[in-house]
Structures are given as C-alpha cells and as structure tokens.
C-alpha positions as protocol buffer text, in pm:
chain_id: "A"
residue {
  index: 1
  type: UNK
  ca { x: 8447 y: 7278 z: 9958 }
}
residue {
  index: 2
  type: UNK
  ca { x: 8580 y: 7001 z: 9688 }
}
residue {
  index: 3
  type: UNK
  ca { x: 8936 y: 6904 z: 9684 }
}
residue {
  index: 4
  type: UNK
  ca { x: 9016 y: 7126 z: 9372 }
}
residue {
  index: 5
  type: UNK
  ca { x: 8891 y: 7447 z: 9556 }
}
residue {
  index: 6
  type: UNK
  ca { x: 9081 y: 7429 z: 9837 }
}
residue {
  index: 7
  type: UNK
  ca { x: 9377 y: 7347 z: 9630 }
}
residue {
  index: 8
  type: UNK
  ca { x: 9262 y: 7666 z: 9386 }
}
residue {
  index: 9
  type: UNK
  ca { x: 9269 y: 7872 z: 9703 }
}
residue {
  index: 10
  type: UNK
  ca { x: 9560 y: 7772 z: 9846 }
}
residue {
  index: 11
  type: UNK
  ca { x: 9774 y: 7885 z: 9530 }
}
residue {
  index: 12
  type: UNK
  ca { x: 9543 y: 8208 z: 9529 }
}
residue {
  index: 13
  type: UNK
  ca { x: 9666 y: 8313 z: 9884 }
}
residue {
  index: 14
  type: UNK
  ca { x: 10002 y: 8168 z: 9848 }
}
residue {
  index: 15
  type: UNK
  ca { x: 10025 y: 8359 z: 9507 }
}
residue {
  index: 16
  type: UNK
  ca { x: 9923 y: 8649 z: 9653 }
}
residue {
  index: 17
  type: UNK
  ca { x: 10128 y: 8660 z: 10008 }
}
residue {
  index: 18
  type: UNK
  ca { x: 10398 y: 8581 z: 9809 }
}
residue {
  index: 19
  type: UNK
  ca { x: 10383 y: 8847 z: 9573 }
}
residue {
  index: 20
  type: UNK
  ca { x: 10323 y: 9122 z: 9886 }
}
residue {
  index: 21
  type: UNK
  ca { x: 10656 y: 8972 z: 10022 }
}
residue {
  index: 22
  type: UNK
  ca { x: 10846 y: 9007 z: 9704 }
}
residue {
  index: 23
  type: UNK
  ca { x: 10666 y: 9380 z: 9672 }
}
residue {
  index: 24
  type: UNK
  ca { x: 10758 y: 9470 z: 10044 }
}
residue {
  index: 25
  type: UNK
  ca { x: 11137 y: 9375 z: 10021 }
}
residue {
  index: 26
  type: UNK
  ca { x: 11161 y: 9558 z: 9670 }
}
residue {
  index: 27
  type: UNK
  ca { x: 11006 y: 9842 z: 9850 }
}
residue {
  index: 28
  type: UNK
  ca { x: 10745 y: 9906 z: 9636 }
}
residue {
  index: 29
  type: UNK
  ca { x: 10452 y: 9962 z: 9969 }
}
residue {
  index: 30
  type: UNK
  ca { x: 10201 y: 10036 z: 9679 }
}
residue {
  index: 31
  type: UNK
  ca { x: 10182 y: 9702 z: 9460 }
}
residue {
  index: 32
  type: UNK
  ca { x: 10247 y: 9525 z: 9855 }
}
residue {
  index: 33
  type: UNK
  ca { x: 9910 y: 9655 z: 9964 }
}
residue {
  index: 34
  type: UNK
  ca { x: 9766 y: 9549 z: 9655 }
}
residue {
  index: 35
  type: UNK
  ca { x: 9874 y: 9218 z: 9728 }
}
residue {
  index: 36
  type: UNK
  ca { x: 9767 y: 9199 z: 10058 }
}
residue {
  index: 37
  type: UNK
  ca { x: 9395 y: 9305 z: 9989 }
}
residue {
  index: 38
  type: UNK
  ca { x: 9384 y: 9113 z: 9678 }
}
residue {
  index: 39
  type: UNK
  ca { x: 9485 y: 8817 z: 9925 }
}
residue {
  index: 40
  type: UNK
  ca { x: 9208 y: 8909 z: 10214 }
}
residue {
  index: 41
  type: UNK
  ca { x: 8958 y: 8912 z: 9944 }
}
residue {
  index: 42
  type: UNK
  ca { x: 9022 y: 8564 z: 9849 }
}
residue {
  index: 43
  type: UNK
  ca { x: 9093 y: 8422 z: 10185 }
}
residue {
  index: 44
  type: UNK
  ca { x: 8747 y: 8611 z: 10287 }
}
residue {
  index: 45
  type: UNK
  ca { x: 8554 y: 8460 z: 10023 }
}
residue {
  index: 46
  type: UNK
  ca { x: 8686 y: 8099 z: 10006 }
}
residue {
  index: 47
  type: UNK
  ca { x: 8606 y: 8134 z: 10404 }
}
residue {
  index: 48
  type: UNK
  ca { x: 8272 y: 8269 z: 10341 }
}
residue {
  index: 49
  type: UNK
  ca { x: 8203 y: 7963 z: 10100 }
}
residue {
  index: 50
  type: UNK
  ca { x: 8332 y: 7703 z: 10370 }
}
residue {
  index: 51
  type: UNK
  ca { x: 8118 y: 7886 z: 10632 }
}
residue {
  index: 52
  type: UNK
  ca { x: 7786 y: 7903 z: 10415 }
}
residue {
  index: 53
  type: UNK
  ca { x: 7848 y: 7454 z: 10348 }
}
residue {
  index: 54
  type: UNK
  ca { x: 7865 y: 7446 z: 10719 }
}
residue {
  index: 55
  type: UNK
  ca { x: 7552 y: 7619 z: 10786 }
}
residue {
  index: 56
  type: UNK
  ca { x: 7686 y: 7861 z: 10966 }
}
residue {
  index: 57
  type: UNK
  ca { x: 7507 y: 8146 z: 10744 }
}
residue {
  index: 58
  type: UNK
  ca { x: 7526 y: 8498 z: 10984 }
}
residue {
  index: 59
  type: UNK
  ca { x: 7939 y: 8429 z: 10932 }
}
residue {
  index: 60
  type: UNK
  ca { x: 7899 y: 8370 z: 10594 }
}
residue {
  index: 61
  type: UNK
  ca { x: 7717 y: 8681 z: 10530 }
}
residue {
  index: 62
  type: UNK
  ca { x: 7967 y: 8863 z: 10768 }
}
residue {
  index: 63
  type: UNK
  ca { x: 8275 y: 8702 z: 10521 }
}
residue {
  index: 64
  type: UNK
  ca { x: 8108 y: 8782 z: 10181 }
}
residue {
  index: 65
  type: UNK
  ca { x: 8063 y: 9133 z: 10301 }
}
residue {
  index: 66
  type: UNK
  ca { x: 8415 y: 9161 z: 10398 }
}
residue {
  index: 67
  type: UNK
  ca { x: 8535 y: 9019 z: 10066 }
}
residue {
  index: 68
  type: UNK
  ca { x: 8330 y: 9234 z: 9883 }
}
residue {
  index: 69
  type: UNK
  ca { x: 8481 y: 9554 z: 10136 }
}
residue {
  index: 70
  type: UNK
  ca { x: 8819 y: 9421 z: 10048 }
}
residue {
  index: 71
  type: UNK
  ca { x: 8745 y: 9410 z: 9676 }
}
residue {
  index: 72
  type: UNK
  ca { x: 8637 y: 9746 z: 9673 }
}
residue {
  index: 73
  type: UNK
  ca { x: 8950 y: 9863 z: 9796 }
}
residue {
  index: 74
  type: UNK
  ca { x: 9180 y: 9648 z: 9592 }
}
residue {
  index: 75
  type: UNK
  ca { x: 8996 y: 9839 z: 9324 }
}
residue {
  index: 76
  type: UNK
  ca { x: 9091 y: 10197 z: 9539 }
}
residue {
  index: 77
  type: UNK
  ca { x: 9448 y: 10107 z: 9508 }
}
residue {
  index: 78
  type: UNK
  ca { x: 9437 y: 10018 z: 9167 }
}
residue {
  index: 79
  type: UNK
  ca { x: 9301 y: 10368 z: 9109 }
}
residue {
  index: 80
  type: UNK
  ca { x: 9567 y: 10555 z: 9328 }
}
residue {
  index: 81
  type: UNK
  ca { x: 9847 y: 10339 z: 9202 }
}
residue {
  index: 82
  type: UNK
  ca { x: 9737 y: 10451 z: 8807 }
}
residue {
  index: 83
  type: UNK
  ca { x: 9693 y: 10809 z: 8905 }
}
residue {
  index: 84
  type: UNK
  ca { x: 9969 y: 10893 z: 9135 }
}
C-alpha cells in the first residue's frame, strides 16, 4: 500500500469512528450504525488490498467479500433510516 493510502485510510476510519462516537453520545443508534458499517467496509477493504500485495490471496478474497457484505448493509440502513 503507498504512503498516501494508508494515510487516505486512516482519515476514512478515523472519520468514520469518530462520527459513530459523536452519533452514539447524541443518541441517535441509527446514523451510529451507519457509521460503524460504513467504517468496517473501509477498514475491510483497505485490509483486503494490504492482504492481496502480500500474497496472501484466500484472506484477501475472505476481506473483499466482507467489505462488499458490509457495503450491502450500509446500503440496508440507509434504506431503513429514509423510510422509518
């Protein structure tokens, strides 16, 4: 990974876990749990990308598919948190 991904990543997930802190202590559990997947997607794909330059490639695959499970339901709670 080259020095301005990591750093890209890091703000990501720092954004991110920051933003489910500031959504858990305003109470608001729906736009928390959108932070929090939001922020396993990224940390699951940066991870997969670190993985697939090391050659490990069975936990790469295993990462991408989580990002891409986490995606999906940061999508879900997009959905729920428009309709309800």
């Amino acid at each position: 990974m080259k020095k301005y991904e990591r750093m890209i990543s890091l703000v990501l997930v720092a954004a991110s876990s920051l933003s489910a802190l500031f959504f858990i202590i305003k109470q608001n559990m729906d736009a928390a749990i959108l932070s929090m997947t939001i922020m396993f997607t990224i940390t699951n794909f940066f991870r997969s990308r670190t993985f697939k330059e090391k050659g490990h490639d069975k936990e790469a695959n295993w990462m991408r598919k989580m990002s891409m499970i986490f995606a999906i339901l940061s999508v879900l709670v997009v959905v729920i948190m428009l309709n309800g």
